[in-house]
C-alpha positions in Angstrom: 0.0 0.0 0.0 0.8 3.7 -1.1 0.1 6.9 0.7 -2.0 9.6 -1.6 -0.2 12.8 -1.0 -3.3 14.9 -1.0 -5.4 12.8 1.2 -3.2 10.7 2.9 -5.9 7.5 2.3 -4.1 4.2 1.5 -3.9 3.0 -2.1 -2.3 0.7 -4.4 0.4 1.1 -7.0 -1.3 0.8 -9.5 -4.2 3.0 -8.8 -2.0 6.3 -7.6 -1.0 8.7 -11.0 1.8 11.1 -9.9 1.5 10.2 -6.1 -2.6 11.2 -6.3 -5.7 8.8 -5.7 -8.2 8.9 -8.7 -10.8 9.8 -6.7 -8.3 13.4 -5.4 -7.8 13.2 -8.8 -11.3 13.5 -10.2 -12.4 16.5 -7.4 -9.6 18.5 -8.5 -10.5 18.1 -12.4 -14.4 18.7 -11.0 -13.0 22.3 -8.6 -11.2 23.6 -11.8 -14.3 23.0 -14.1 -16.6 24.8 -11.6 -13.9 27.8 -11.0 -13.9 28.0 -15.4 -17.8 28.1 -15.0 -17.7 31.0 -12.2 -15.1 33.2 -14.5 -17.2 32.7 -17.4 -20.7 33.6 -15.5 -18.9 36.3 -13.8 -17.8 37.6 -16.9 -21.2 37.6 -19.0 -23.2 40.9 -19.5 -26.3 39.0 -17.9 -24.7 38.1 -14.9 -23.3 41.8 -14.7 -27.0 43.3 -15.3 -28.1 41.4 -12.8 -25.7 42.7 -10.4 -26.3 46.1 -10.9 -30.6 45.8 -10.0 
């Protein structure tokens, strides 16, 4: 067994890519999408309108 470095849980060899667990792996991919969907909504003239009622 393999330490994740980013949640400490136990894994196998074959499961960890770089050192990370797939499931780390998967909310960090799932964090950046929903950070790209906040910039892009923060950055549309609707959401701005909005803002300004």
């Amino acid at each position: 067994m393999v330490v994740c470095e980013s949640c400490g849980g136990n894994c196998d060899h074959g499961e960890l890519v770089q050192g990370v667990c797939p499931e780390c792996l998967e909310e960090e991919r799932k964090r950046k999408e929903n950070a790209a969907l906040l910039e892009k909504l923060e950055g549309s003239s609707f959401w701005q309108m909005e803002l300004e009622v």
